[in-house]
N, CA, C and O atoms as CSV, one atom per row, in Angstrom:
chain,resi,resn,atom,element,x,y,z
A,1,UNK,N,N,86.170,53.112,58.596
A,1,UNK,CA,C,87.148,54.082,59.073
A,1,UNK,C,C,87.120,55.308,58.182
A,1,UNK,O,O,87.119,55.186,56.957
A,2,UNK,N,N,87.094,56.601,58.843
A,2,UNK,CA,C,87.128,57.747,58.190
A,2,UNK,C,C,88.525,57.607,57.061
A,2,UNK,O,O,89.511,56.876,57.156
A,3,UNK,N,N,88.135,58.680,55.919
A,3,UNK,CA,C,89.460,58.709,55.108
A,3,UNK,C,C,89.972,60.049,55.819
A,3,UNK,O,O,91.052,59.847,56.374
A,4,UNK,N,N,89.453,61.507,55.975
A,4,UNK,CA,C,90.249,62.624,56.448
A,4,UNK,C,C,90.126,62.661,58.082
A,4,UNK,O,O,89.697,61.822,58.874
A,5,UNK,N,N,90.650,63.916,58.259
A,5,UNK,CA,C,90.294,64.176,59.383
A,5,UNK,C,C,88.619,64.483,59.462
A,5,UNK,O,O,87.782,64.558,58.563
A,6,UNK,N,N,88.510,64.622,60.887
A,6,UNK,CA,C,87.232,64.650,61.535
A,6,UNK,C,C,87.179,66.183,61.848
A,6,UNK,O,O,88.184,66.855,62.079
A,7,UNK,N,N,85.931,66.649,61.832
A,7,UNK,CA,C,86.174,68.329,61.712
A,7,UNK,C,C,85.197,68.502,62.989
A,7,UNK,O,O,84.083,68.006,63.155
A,8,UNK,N,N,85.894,69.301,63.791
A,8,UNK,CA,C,85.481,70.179,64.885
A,8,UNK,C,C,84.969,71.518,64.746
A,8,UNK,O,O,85.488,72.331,63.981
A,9,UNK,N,N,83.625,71.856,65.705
A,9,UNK,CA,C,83.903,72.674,65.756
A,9,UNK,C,C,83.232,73.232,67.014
A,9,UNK,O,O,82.141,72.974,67.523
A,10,UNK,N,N,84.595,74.403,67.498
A,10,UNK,CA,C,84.720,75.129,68.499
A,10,UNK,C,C,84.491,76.263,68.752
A,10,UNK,O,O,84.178,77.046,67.856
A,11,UNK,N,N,84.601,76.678,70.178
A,11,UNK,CA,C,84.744,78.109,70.568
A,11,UNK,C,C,85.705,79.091,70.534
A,11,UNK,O,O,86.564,79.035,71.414
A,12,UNK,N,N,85.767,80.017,69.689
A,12,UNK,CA,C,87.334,80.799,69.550
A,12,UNK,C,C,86.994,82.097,70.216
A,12,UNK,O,O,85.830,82.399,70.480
A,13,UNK,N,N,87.839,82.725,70.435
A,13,UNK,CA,C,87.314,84.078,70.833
A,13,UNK,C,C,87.154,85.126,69.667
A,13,UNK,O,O,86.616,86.213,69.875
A,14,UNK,N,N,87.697,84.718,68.295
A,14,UNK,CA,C,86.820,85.657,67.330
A,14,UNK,C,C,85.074,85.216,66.819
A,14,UNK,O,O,84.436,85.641,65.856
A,15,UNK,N,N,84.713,84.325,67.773
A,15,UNK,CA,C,83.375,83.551,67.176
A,15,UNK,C,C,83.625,82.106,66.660
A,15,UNK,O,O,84.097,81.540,67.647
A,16,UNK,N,N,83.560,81.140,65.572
A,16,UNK,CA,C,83.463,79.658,66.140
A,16,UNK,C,C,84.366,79.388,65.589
A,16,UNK,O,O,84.479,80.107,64.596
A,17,UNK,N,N,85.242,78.599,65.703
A,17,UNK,CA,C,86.119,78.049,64.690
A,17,UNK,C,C,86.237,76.289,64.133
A,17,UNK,O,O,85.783,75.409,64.865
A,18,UNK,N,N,86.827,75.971,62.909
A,18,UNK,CA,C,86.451,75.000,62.656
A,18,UNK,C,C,88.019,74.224,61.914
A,18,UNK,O,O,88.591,74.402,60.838
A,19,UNK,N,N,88.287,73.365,63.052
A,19,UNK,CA,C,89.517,72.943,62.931
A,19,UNK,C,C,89.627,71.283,62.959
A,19,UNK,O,O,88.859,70.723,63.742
A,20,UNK,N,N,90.495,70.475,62.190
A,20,UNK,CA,C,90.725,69.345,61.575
A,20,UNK,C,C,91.204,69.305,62.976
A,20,UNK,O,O,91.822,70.117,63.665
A,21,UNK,N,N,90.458,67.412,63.323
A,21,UNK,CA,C,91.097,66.541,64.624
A,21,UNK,C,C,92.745,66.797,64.677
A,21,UNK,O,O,93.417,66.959,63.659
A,22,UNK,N,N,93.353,66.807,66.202
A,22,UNK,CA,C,94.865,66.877,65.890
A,22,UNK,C,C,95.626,68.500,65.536
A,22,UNK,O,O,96.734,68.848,65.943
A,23,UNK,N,N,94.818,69.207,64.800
A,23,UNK,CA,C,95.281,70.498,64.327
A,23,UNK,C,C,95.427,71.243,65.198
A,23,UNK,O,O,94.659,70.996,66.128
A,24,UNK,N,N,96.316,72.397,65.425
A,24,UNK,CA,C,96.527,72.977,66.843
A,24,UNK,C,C,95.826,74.251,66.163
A,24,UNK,O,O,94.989,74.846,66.841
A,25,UNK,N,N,96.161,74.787,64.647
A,25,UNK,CA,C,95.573,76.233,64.392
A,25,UNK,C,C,93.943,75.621,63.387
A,25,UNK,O,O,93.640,74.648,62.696
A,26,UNK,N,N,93.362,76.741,63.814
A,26,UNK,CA,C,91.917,76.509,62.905
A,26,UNK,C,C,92.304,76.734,61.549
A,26,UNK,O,O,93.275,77.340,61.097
A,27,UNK,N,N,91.209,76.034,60.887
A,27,UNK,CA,C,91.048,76.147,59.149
A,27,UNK,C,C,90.836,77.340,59.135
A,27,UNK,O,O,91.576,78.134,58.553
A,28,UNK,N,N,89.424,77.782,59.997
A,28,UNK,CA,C,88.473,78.882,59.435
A,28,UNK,C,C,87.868,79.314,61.096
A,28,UNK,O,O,87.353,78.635,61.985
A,29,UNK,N,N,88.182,80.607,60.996
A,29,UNK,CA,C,87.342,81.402,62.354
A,29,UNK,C,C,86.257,81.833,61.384
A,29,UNK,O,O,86.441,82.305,60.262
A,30,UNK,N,N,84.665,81.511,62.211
A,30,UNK,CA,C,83.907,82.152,61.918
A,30,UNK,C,C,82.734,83.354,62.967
A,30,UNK,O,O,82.977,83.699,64.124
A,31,UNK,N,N,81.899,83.644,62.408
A,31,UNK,CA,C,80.890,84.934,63.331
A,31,UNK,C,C,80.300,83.460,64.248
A,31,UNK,O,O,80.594,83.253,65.425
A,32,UNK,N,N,79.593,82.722,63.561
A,32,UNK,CA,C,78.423,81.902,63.925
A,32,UNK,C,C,78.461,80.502,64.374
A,32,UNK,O,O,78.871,79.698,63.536
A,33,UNK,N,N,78.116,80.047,65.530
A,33,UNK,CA,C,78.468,78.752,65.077
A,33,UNK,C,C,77.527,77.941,63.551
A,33,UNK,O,O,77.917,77.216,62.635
A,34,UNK,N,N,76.431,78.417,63.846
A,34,UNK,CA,C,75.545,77.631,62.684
A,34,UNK,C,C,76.211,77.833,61.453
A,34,UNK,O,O,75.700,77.229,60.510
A,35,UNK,N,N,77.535,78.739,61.118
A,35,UNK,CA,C,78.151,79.201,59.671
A,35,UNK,C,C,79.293,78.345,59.807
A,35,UNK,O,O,79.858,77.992,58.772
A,36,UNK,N,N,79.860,77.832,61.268
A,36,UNK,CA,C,81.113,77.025,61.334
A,36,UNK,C,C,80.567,75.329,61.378
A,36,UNK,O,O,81.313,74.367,61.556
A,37,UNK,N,N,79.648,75.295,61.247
A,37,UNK,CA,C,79.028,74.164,61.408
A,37,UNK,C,C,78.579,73.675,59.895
A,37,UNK,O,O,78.653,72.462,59.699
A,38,UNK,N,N,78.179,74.401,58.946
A,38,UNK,CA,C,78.106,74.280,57.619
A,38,UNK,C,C,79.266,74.329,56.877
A,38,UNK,O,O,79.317,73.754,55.789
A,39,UNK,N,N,80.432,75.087,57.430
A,39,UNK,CA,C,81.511,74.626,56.806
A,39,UNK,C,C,82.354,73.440,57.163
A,39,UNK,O,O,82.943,72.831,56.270
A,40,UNK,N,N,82.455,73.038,58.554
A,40,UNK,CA,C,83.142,71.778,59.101
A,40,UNK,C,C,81.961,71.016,57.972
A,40,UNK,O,O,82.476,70.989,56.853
A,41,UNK,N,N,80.530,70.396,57.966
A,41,UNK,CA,C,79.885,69.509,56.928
A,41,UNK,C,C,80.707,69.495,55.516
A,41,UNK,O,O,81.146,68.493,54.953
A,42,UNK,N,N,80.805,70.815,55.093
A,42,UNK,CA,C,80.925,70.772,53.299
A,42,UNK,C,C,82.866,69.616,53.820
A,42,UNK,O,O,83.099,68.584,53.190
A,43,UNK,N,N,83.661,70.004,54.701
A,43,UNK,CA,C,85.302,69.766,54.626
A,43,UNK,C,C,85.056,67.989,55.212
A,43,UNK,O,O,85.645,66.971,54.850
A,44,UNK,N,N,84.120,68.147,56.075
A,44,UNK,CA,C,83.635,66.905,56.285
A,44,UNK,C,C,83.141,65.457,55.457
A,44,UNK,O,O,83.251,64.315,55.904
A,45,UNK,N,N,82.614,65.826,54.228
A,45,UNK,CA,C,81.954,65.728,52.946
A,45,UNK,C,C,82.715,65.398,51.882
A,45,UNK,O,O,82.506,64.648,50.928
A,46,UNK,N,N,83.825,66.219,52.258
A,46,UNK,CA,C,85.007,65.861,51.047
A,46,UNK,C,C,85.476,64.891,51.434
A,46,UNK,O,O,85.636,63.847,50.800
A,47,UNK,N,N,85.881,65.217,53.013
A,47,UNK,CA,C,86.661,64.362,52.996
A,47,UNK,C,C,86.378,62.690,53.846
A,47,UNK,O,O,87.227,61.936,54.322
A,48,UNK,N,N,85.124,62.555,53.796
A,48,UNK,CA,C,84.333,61.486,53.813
A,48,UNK,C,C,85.123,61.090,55.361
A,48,UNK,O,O,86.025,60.305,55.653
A,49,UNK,N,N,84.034,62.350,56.396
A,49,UNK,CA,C,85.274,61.938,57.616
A,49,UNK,C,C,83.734,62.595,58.531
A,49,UNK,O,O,82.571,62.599,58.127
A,50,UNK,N,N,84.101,62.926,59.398
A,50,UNK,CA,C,83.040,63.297,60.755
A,50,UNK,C,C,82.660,64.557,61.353
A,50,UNK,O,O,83.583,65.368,61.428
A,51,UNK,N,N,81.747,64.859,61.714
A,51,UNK,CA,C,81.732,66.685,62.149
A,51,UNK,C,C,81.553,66.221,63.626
A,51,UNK,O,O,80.944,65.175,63.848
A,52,UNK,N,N,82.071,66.974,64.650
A,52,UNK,CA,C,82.114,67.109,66.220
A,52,UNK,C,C,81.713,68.574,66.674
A,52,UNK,O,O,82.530,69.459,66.929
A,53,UNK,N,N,80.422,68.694,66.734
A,53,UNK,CA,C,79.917,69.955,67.417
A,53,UNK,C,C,80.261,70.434,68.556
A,53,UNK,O,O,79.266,70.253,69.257
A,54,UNK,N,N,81.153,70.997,69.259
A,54,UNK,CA,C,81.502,71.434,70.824
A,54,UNK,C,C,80.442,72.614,71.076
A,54,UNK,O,O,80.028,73.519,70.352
A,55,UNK,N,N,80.208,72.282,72.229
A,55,UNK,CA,C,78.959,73.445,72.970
A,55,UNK,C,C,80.225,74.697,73.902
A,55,UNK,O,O,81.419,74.609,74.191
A,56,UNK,N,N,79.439,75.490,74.052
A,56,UNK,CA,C,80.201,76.563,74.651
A,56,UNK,C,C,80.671,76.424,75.747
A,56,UNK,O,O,80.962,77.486,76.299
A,57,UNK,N,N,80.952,75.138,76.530
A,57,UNK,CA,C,81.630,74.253,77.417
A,57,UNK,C,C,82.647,73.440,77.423
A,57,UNK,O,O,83.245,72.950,78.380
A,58,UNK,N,N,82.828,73.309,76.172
A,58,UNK,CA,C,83.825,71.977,75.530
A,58,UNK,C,C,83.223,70.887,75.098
A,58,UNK,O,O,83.712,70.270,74.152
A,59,UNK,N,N,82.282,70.543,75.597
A,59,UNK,CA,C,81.741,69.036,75.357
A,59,UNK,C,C,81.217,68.891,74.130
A,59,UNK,O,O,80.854,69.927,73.572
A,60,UNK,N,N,81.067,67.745,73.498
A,60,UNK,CA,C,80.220,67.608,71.834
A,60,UNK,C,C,79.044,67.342,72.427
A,60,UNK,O,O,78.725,66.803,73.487
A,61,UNK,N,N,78.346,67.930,71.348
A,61,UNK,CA,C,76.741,67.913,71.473
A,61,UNK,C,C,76.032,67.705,70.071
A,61,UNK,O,O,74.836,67.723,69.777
A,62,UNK,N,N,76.593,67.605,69.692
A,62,UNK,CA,C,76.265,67.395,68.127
A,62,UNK,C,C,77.505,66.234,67.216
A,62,UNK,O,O,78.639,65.907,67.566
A,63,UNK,N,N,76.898,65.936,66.265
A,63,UNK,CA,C,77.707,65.309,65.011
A,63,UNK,C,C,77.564,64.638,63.991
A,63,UNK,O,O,76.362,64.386,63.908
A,64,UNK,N,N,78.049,64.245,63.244
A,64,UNK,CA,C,77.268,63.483,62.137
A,64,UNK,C,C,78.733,62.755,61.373
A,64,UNK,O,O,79.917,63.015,61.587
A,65,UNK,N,N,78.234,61.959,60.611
A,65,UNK,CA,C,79.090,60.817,59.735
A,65,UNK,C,C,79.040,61.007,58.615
A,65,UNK,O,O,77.884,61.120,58.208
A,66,UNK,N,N,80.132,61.141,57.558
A,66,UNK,CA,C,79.810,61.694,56.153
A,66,UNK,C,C,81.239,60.363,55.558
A,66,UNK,O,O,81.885,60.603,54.538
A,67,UNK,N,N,81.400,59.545,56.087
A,67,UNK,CA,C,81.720,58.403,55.275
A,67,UNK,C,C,81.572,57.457,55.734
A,67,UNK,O,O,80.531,57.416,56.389
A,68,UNK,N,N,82.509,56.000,55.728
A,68,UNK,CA,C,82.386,54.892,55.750
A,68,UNK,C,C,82.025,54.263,57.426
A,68,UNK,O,O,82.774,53.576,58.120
A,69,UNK,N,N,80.431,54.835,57.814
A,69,UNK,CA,C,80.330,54.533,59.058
A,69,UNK,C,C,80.015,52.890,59.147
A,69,UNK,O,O,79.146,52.326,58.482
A,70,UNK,N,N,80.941,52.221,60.149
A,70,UNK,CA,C,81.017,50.641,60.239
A,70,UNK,C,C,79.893,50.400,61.061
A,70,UNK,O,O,79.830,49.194,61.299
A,71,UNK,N,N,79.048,50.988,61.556
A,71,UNK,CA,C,78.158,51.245,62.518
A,71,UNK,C,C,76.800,51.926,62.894
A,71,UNK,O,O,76.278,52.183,63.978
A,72,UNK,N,N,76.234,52.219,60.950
A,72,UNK,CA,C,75.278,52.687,60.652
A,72,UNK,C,C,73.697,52.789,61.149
A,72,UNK,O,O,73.224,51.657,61.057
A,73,UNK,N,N,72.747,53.689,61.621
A,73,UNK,CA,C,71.929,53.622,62.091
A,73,UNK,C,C,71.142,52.779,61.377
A,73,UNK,O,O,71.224,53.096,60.191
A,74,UNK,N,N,70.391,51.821,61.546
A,74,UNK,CA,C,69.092,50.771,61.647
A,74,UNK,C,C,67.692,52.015,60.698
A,74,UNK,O,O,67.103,52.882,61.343
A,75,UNK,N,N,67.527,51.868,59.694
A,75,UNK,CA,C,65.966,52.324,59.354
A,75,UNK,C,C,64.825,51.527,60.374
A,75,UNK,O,O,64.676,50.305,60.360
A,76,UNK,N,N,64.148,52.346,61.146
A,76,UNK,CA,C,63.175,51.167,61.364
A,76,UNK,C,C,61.477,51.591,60.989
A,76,UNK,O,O,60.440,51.591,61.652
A,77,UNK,N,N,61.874,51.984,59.382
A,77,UNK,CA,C,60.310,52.099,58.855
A,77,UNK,C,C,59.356,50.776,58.780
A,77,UNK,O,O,58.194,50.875,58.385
């Protein structure tokens, strides 16, 4: 189970924004998504919790796990 929130990130109309699961206002509006996407990782990181990429549709298209995933991908070297 994650320890923080899970970090999103969305479409704002100043460019992307990157807001904690549950949160109604963003952390951080950014220009880029690829710049809101490196910052949801670093808040993600701390807080040993999840990034949720939204595409310019709503839907996630991206994400990744930065703590205690119960459900870890398989190496299959």
């Amino acid at each position: 189970m994650s320890k923080g929130k899970n970090q999103h990130v969305v479409k704002h109309a100043d460019g992307w924004a990157v807001k904690g699961a549950g949160n109604s206002k963003a952390t951080k509006v950014i220009r880029t998504q690829q710049e809101a996407i490196d910052v949801a990782e670093q808040i993600a990181k701390n807080q040993q919790s999840d990034t949720k990429v939204h595409g310019r549709d709503g839907k996630i298209r991206a994400g990744n796990s930065y703590g205690n995933d119960p459900h870890p991908p398989k190496d299959k070297k």
